[in-house]
C-alpha positions as CSV (number, residue, x, y, z in Angstrom):
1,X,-29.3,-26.5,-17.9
2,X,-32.1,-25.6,-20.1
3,X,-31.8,-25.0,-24.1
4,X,-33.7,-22.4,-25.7
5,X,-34.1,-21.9,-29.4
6,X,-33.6,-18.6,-30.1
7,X,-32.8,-16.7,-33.5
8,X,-29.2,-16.2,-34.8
9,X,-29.3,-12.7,-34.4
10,X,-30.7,-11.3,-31.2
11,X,-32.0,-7.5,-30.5
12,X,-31.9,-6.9,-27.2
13,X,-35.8,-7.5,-26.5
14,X,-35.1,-10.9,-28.6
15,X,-32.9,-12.0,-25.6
16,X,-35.4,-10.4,-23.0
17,X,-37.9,-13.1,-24.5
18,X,-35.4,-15.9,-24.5
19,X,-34.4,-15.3,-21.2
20,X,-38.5,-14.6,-19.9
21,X,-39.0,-18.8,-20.6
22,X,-36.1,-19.4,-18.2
23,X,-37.8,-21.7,-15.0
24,X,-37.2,-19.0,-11.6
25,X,-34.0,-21.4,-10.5
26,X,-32.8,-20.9,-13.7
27,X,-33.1,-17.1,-14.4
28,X,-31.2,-16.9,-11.0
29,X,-28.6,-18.7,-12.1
30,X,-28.1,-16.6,-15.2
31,X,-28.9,-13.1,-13.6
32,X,-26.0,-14.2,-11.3
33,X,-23.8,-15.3,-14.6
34,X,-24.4,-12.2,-16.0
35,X,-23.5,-10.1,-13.0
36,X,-20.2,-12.2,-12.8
37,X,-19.6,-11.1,-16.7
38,X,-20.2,-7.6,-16.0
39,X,-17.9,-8.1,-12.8
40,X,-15.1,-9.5,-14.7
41,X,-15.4,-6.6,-17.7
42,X,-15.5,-3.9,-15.1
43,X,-12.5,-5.4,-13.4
44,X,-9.9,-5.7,-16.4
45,X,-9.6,-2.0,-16.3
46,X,-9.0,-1.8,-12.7
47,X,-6.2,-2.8,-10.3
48,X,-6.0,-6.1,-9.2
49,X,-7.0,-5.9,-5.7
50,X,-10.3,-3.8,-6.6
51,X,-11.0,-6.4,-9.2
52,X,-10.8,-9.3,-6.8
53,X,-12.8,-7.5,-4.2
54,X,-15.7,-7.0,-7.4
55,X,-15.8,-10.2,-8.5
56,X,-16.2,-11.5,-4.4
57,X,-18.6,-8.9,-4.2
58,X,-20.7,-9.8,-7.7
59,X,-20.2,-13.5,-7.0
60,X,-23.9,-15.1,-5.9
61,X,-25.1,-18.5,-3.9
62,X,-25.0,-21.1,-6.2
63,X,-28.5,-21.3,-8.3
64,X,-29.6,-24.1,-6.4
65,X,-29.0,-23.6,-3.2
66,X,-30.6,-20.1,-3.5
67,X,-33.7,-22.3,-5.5
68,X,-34.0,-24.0,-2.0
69,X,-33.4,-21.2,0.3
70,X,-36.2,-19.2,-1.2
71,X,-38.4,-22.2,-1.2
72,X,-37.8,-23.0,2.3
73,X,-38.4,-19.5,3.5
74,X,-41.6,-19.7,1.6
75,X,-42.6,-22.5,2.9
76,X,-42.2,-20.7,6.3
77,X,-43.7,-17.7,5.6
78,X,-46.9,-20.1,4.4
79,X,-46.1,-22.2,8.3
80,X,-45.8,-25.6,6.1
81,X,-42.5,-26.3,7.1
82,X,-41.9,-30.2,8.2
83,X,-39.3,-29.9,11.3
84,X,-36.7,-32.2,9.0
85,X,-37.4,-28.6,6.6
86,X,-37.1,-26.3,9.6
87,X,-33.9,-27.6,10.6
88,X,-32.0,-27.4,6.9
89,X,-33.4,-23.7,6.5
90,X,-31.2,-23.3,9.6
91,X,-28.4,-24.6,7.9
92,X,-28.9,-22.8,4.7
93,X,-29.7,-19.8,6.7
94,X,-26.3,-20.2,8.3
95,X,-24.6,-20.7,5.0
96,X,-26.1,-18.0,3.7
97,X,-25.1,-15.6,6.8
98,X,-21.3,-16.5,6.1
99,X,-21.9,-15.9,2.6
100,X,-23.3,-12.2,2.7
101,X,-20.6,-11.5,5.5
102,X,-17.9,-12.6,3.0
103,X,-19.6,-10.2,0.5
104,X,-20.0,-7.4,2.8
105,X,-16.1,-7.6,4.2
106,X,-15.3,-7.9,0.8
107,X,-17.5,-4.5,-0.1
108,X,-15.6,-3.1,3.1
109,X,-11.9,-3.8,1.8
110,X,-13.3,-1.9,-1.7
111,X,-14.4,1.3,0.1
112,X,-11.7,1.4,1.8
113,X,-9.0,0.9,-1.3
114,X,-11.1,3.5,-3.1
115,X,-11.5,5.9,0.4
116,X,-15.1,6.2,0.5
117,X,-17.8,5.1,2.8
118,X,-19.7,1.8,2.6
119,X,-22.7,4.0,2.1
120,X,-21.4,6.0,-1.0
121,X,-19.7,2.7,-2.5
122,X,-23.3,0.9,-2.6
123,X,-24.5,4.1,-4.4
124,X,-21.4,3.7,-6.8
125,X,-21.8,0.1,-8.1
126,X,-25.4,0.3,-8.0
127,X,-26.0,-2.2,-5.1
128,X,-29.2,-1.8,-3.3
129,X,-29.7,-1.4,0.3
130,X,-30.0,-4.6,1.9
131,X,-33.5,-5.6,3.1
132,X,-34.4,-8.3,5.7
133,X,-37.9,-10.9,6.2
């Protein structure tokens, strides 16, 4: 993991800067950290069961493995991709699949603890709609 030097005391647009020198993998890795923070915070004032389901939902790919993913896709998008490349985007693709599908049953299970629909949960925790390539 990267060091960065950064002042003692840190305003908010301080850490903004930190953070902006952070390589993409990296940032990833921290945005993700810092969405597992917030998870965990939310989720000592709430019942158990919602506070599993939020930290499932919160939880992201490992930073490396989305560092590749994206890579590989690019590298797709761009037609570049050796068949040895093609056939481990499959494989991260598949892994990836089961990943989000964990996450979404897992965003299921919350809507329907808290009886809402998927729909209005997304709105509620400030998910955005998924998008596909």
């Amino acid at each position: 993991m990267p060091t960065i030097q950064v002042n003692a005391q840190l305003s908010q647009d301080d850490l903004l800067h930190a953070i902006a020198q952070l390589s993409t993998p990296d940032l990833e890795g921290f945005v993700s950290s810092v969405l597992a923070l917030r998870a965990h915070r939310k989720a000592s004032n709430l019942p158990r069961p919602e506070a599993e389901l939020l930290v499932k939902i919160n939880r992201g790919l490992a930073p490396e493995v989305q560092a590749r993913y994206d890579a590989l896709l690019a590298r797709r998008r761009a037609e570049n991709l050796t068949p040895e490349e093609y056939h481990e985007l499959l494989q991260l693709t598949h892994q990836v699949e089961q990943f989000e599908g964990q996450r979404v049953t897992a965003l299921a299970e919350l809507a329907q603890l808290r009886q809402t629909s998927l729909t209005q949960l997304l709105k509620d925790l400030q998910i955005p709609s998924p998008h596909h390539d």
